[in-house]
C-alpha positions in Angstrom: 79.3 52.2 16.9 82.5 54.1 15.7 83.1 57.7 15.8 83.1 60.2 13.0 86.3 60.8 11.1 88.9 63.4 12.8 87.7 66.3 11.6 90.3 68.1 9.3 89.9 71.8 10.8 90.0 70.5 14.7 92.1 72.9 15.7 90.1 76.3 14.0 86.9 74.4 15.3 88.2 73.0 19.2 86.6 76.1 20.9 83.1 76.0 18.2 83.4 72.3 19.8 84.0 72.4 23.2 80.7 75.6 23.5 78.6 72.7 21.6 79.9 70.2 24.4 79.2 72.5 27.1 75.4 73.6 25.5 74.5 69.7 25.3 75.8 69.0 28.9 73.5 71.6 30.5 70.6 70.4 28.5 70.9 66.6 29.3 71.8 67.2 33.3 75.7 66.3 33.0 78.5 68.7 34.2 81.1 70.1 32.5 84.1 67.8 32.2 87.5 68.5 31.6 89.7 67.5 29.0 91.3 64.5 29.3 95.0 64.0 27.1 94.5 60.4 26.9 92.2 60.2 23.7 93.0 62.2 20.8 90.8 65.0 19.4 88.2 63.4 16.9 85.5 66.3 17.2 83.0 63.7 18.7 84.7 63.5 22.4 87.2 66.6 22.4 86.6 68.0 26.0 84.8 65.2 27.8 86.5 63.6 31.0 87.7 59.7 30.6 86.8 57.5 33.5 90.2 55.8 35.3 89.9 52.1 36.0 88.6 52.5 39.1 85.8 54.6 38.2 84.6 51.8 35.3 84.9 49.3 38.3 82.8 51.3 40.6 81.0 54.0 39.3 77.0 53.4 37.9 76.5 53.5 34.3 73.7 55.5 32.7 73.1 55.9 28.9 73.2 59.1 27.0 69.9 61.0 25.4 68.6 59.5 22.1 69.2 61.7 19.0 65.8 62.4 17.2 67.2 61.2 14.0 67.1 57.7 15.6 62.8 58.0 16.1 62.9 59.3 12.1 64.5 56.2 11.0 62.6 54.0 13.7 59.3 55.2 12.1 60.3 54.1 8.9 60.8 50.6 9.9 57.4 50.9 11.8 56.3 51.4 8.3 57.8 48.6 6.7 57.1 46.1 9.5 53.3 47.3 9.4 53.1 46.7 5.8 55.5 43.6 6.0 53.6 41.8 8.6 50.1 43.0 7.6 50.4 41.1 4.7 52.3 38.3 6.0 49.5 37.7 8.5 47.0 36.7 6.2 49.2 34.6 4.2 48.5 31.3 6.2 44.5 31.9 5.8 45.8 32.8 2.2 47.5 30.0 1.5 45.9 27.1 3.6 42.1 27.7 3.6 39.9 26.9 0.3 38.2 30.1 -0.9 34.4 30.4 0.9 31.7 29.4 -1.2 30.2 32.2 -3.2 33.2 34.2 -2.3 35.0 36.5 -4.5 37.8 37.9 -2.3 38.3 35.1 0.1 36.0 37.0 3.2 34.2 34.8 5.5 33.1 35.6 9.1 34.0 32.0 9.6 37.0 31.6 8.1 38.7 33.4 5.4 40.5 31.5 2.7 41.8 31.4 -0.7 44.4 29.1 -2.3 43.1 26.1 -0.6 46.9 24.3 -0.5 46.5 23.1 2.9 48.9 23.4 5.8 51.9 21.5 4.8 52.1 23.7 1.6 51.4 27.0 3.5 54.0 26.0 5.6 56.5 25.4 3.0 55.9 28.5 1.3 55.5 30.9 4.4 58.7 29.0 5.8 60.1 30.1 2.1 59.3 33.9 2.4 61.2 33.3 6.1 64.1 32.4 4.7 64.2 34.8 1.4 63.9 37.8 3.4 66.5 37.3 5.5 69.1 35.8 3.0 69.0 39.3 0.5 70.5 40.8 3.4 73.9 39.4 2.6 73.0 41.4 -1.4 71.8 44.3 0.3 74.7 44.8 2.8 77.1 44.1 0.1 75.4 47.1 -2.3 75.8 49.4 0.1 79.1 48.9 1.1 80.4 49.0 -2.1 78.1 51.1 -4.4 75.8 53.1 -2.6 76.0 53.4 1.0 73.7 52.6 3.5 70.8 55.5 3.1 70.5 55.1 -0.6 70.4 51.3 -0.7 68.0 51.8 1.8 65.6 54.0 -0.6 65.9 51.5 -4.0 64.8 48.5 -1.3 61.9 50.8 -0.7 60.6 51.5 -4.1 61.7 47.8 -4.9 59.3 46.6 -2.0 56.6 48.9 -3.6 56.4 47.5 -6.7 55.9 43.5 -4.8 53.1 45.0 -2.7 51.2 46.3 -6.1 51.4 42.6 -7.3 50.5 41.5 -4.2 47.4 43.0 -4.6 46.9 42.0 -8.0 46.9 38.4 -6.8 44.1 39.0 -4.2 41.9 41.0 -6.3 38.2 39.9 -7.3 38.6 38.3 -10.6 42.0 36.7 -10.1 41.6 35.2 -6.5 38.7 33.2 -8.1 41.9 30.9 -10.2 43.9 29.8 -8.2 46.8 28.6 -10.4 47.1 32.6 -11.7 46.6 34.3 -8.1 49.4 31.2 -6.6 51.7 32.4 -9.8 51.3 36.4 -8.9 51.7 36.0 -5.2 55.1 33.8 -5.6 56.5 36.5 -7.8 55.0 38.9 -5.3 57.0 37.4 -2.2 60.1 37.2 -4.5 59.9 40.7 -4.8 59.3 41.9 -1.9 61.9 39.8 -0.5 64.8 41.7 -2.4 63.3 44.7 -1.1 63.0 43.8 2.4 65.9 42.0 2.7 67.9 45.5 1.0 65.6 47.7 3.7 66.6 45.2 6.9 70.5 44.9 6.0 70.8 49.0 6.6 68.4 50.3 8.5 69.4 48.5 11.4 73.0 49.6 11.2 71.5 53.1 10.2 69.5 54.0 13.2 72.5 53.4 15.8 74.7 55.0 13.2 73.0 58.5 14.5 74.4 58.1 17.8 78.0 59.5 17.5 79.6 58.3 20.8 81.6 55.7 20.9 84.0 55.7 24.4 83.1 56.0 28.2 83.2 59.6 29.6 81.9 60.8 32.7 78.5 62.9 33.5 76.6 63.6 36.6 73.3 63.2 36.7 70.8 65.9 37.9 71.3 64.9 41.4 74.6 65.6 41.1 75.6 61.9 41.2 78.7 61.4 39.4 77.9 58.8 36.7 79.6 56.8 33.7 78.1 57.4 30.2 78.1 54.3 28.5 78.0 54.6 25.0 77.3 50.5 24.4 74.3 51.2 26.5 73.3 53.9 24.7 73.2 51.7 21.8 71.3 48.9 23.5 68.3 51.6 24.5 68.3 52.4 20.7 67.5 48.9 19.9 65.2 47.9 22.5 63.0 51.2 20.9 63.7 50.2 17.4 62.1 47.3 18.4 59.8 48.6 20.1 58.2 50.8 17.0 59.0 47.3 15.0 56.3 46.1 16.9 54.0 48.5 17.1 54.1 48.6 13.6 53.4 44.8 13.0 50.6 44.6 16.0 48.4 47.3 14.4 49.2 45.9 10.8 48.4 42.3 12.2 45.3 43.1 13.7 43.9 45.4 11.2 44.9 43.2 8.3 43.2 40.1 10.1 39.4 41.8 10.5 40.0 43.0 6.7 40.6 39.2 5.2 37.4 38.0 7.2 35.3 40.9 6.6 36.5 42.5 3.4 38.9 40.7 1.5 42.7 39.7 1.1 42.7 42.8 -1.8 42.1 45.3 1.0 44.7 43.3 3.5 47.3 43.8 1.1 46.3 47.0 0.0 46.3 48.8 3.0 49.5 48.0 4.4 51.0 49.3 0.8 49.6 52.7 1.6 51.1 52.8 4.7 54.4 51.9 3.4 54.1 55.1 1.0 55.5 57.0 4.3 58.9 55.7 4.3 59.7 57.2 1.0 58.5 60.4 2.7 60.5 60.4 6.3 63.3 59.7 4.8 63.0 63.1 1.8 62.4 64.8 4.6 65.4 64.0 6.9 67.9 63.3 4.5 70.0 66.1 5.0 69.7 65.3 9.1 70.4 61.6 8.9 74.2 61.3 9.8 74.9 59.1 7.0 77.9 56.5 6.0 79.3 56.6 3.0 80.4 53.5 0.8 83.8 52.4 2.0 84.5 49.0 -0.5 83.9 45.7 0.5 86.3 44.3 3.3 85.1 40.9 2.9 88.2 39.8 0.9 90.6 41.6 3.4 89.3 40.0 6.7 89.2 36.5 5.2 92.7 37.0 4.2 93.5 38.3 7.5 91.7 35.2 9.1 94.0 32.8 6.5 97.0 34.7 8.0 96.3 34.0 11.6 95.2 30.3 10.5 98.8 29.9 9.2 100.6 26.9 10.7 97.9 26.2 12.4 96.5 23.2 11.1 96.6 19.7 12.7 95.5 15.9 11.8 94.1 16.1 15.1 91.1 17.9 14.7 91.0 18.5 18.4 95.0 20.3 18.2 93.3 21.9 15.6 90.4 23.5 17.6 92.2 24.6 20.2 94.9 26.3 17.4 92.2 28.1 16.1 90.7 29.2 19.0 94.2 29.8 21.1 94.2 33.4 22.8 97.0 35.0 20.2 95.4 33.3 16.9 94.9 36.9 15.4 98.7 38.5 16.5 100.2 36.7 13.8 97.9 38.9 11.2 99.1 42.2 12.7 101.1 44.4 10.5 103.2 45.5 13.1 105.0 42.2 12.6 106.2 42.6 9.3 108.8 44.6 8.6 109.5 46.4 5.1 109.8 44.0 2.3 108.0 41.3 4.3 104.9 43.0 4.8 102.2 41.6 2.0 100.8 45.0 -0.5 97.2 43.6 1.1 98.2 44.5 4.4 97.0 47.9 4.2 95.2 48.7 7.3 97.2 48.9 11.1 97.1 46.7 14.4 93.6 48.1 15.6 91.9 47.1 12.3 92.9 43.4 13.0 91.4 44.0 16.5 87.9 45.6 15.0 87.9 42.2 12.8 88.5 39.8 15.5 86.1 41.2 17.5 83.4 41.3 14.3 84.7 37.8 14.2 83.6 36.7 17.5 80.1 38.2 17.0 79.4 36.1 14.1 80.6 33.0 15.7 77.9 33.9 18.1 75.2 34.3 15.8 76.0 30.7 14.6 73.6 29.3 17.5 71.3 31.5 16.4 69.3 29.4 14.0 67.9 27.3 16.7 66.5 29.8 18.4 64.4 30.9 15.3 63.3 27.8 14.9 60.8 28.6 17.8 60.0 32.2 16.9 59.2 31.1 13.6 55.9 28.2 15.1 54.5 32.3 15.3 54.0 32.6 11.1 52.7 29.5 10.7 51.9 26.3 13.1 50.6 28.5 16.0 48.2 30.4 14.3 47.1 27.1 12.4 46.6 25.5 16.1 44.4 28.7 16.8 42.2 28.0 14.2 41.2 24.6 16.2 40.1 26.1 19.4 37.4 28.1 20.1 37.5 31.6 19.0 34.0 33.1 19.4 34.5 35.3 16.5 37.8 36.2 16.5 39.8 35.6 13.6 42.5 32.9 14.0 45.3 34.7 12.7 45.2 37.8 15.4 46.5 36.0 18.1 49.9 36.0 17.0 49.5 39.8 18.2 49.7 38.5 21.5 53.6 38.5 21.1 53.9 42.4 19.5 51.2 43.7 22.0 53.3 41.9 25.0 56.7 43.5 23.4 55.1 46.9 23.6 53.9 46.7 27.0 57.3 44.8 28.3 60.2 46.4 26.5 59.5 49.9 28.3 59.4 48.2 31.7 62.9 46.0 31.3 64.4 49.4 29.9 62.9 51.7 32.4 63.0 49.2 35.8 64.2 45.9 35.0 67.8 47.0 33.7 68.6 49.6 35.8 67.8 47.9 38.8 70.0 44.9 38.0 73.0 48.0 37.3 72.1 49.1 40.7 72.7 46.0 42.2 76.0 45.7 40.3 74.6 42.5 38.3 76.4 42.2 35.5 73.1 41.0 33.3 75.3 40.9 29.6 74.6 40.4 26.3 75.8 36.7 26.5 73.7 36.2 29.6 70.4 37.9 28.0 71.2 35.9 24.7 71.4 32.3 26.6 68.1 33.5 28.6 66.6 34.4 25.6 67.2 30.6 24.2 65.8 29.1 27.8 62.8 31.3 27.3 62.1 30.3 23.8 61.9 26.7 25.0 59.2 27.6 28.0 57.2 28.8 24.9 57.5 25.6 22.9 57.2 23.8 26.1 53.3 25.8 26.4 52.5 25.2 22.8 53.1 21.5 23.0 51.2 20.9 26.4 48.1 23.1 24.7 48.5 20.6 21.6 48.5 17.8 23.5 45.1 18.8 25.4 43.6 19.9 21.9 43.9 16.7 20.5 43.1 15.3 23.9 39.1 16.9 23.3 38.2 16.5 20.1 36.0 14.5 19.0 38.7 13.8 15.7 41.2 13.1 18.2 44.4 13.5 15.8 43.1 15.0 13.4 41.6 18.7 14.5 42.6 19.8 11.5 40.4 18.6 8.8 37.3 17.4 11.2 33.8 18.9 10.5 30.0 18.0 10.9 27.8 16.5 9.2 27.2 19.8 7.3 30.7 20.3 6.4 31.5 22.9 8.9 34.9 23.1 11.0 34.0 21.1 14.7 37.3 22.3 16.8 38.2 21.1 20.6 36.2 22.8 23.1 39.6 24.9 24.1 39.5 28.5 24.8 41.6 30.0 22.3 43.4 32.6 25.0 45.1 29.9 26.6 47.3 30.0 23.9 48.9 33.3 25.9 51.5 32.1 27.4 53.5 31.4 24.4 53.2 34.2 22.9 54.2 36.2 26.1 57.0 34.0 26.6 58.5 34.2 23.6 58.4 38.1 23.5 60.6 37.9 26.4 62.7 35.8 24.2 62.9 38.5 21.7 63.6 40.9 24.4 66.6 38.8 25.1 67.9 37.0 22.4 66.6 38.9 19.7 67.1 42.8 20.8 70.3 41.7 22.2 71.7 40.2 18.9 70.9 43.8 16.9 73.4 45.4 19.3 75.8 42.9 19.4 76.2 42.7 15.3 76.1 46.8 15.9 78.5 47.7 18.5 81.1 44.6 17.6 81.4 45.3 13.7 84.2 47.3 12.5 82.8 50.7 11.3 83.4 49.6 7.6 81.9 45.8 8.1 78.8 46.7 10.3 76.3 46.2 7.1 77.7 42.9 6.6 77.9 41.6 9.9 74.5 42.7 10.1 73.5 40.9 7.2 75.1 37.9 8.5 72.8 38.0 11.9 69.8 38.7 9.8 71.3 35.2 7.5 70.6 33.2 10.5 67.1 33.5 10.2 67.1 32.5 6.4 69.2 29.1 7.8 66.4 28.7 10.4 64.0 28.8 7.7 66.0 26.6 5.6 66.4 23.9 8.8 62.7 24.6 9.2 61.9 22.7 5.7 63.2 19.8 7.7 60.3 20.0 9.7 57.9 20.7 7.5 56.4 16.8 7.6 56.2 17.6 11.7 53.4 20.3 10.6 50.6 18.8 10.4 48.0 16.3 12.8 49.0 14.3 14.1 52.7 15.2 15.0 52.4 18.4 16.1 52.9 18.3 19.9 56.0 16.3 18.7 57.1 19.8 16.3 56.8 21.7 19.1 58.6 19.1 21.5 61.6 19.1 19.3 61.7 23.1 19.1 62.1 23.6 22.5 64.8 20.8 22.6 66.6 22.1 20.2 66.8 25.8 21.7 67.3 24.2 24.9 70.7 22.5 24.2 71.6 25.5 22.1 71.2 27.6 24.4 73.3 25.5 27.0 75.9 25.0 24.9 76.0 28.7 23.8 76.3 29.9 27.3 79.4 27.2 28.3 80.9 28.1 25.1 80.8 32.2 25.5 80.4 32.9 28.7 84.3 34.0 29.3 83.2 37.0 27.1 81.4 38.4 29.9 84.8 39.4 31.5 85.9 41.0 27.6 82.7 43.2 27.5 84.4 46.5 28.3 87.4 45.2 26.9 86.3 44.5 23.3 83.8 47.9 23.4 86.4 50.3 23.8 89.0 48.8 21.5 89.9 51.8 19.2 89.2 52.2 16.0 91.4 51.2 13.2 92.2 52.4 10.0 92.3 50.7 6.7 93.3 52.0 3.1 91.0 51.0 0.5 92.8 52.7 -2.4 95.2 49.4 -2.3 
């Protein structure tokens, strides 16, 4: 979350600057602070007072007000995730279920179908989509930092998306959903599609909404008690995401329930269609604001430079001993070597064309994606959401209610629970001076993940504990041919669905602000990209387990998920907990410059 450029009339403009400053106090509650010498004018903090080292050890912190800009850009992705997850949603049913008999667009009050590929094949191909979305991030985030920027990539990932939906469609419709080879063939090109434009739209529009939030250092504000307070910018940032994510899910739980009743009573056509026309807005919003949005330009990809920086620092540093070399790599001055303030004319490569606080910014973006390597395993669980769980719904008893809207469990407990952590559970850790981090919410996050997997696998184990199939739920029926399921309720399935919102809430939420606020103002695309990545790996580690996904061996899938995110997450939390004591450290590192034109 760095700060604008230095403005180039600062001087002609200080006193325009400091009325502004003075205007947006009053309106927000905070006093009028005085000028503090220490920071240099950058028309983003000129006449705001600094907090001294003993007021950031004992003064509260409060976040500043959310620009309006952020809630423009926040509806847009409420747009995409409605349409994104609309359709998704039905793609199990899609996939998995035959098409009804006498059925032309897959509606049944039953159970909807289509494709009839059964679950190991839905799984493969849903687990596919999974991991294409969220590998074109590493495309997207590379177009706009070198080619477009971050708002225009963002609009050709729209109009790219828009043209997947409109096959989509095509493979649902009467006429076409009735061959199966042709409608399998449209909707694979459909997803492809899609993907690029997804993955484009999810590289930038998380960096962009935080982007509209200017602030980047600590200043000091009272409060309308008169309560003198520290404005934390990182914390602004972190109440941007959790309502980003917020009108993320709001987005996908009205698309996922809407889309559900329309596959079972209508048709997959009008599932797909309908989230399309909803994703018609986001061209819209962003016309209108696009001379509001405070927008980034393209700066060149720094890829090259902070690998070459990284080889620099690695110089020397290699061992035979793999465990000398570890401890090299990961020694406390590994990155001093790379600074250009130790080269002196001649010696200094032409490459090194940035300063000391640039190396900083990359070892700290550095650190972030070393974090986001655990991350795999913790998708792993959220991903049984797409695919196994709503599979294992369709085996209980649902009087009625389609098997594929209880996934909406998870967005509906997100909505109600991401106010209440913002709004109570937050500040009243801050209040007790509990330090709750972003590495301790991420390693919570992974122990909450395995409580879900935990609840899944006890309710698998009881579902094939009464059925008359035993092991096989899956394909039993009657003498008729009609689906006989255990005599389960389906709502018992709640708990993991609440549980692993809270995982989101931790893990997830947490990760968009880390990859925000610890990326170099020129890398925060890619390092976004790069968290987004580890859900394509998860995918990809997920194809392992495809053979896990189906009767009887499912208690044992979700058995080994919650293992797996279980000794992530305890090995995360040994391995990164000493950041805890760097958090203010590696916020407030300022921010470099580099040359491009080299």
């Amino acid at each position: 979350m760095a700060g604008l450029q230095a403005d180039k009339d600062i001087i002609a403009g200080l006193a325009e600057a400091k009325r502004d400053e003075v205007e947006y106090e009053k309106k927000n509650g905070l006093s009028e602070s005085t000028t503090s010498h220490e920071h240099e004018l950058d028309g983003i903090h000129d006449g705001l007072e600094f907090p001294t080292e003993e007021e950031r050890a004992t003064l509260r912190r409060v976040s500043d007000p959310i620009p309006w800009t952020t809630y423009l850009i926040a509806f847009c992705e409420l747009a995409e995730r409605f349409s994104y997850y609309g359709c998704t949603v039905v793609f199990t049913n899609f996939l998995q279920q035959p098409l009804p008999e006498g059925s032309r667009t897959g509606a049944n009050i039953k159970q909807a179908g289509a494709l009839g590929l059964r679950q190991r094949a839905a799984t493969g191909i849903t687990t596919f989509n999974s991991f294409w979305v969220y590998v074109i991030p590493l495309f997207g985030a590379y177009i706009a930092d070198t080619r477009w920027g971050r708002f225009k990539t963002t609009c050709v990932a729209v109009g790219i998306a828009l043209f997947g939906h409109v096959l989509l469609i095509i493979s649902a419709v009467p006429g076409v959903i009735e061959h199966s080879h042709g409608s399998l063939a449209c909707f694979l090109v459909a997803i492809i599609i899609m993907g690029i434009g997804t993955g484009g739209f999810k590289a930038n529009i998380s960096p962009l909404v935080a982007e509209q939030y200017k602030r980047t250092k600590l200043f000091i504000g009272h409060t309308k008690s008169g309560e003198r307070v520290i404005v934390d910018p990182t914390m602004t940032t972190s109440r941007i995401y959790m309502y980003f994510y917020l009108f993320i899910n709001v987005g996908s739980l009205i698309g996922q329930i809407t889309m559900a009743y329309s596959e079972k009573y209508v048709g997959f056509w009008l599932a797909y269609t309908l989230p399309t026309v909803v994703f018609m807005l986001c061209p819209l919003v962003l016309y209108f604001g696009r001379n509001r949005y405070v927008t980034s330009p393209p700066q060149g990809s720094v890829l090259s430079t902070a690998l070459r920086i990284w080889r620099q620092a690695a110089k020397g540093r290699w061992s035979w001993n793999p465990a000398q070399t570890w401890r090299n790599l990961n020694a406390a001055d590994f990155w001093e070597s790379a600074k250009p303030s130790n080269f002196k004319g001649e010696t200094r490569p032409s490459w090194m064309t940035f300063d000391d606080q640039w190396v900083d910014e990359v070892k700290r973006g550095f650190k972030a994606c070393s974090v986001f390597l655990w991350y795999p395993l913790w998708w792993l669980t959220y991903n049984q959401l797409n695919n196994n769980l709503t599979s294992q719904a369709a085996t209980m008893v649902t009087n009625g209610i389609p098997n594929d809207v209880l996934s909406n469990l998870d967005p509906f407990a997100l909505i109600i629970f991401i106010p209440i952590f913002d709004q109570i559970i937050y500040p009243t850790l801050r209040r007790f001076k509990i330090n709750f981090s972003p590495i301790k919410r991420i390693a919570l996050g992974f122990f909450t993940g395995t409580a879900s997997m935990i609840w899944a696998a006890v309710v698998q184990h009881y579902i094939y504990k009464r059925n008359p199939c035993g092991y096989h739920v899956a394909t039993c029926e009657d003498a008729n041919g009609d689906p006989v399921t255990s005599d389960l309720n389906v709502w018992i399935q709640t708990g993991s669905y609440v549980l692993i919102a809270f995982s989101e809430i931790l893990a997830s939420i947490t990760g968009l602000e880390y990859a925000f606020t610890k990326a170099p103002k020129n890398m925060r695309s890619l390092v976004m990209s790069i968290f987004l990545f580890m859900s394509a790996i998860s995918s990809a580690l997920g194809e392992a387990f495809v053979s896990l996904s189906e009767d009887p061996l499912l208690v044992w899938n979700y058995g080994v998920m919650g293992v797996l995110s279980f000794i992530a997450g305890t090995i995360f939390w040994f391995q990164y907990r000493d950041l805890d004591k760097q958090e203010d450290e590696l916020n407030n590192i300022n921010e470099g410059h580099l040359d491009e034109k080299h």
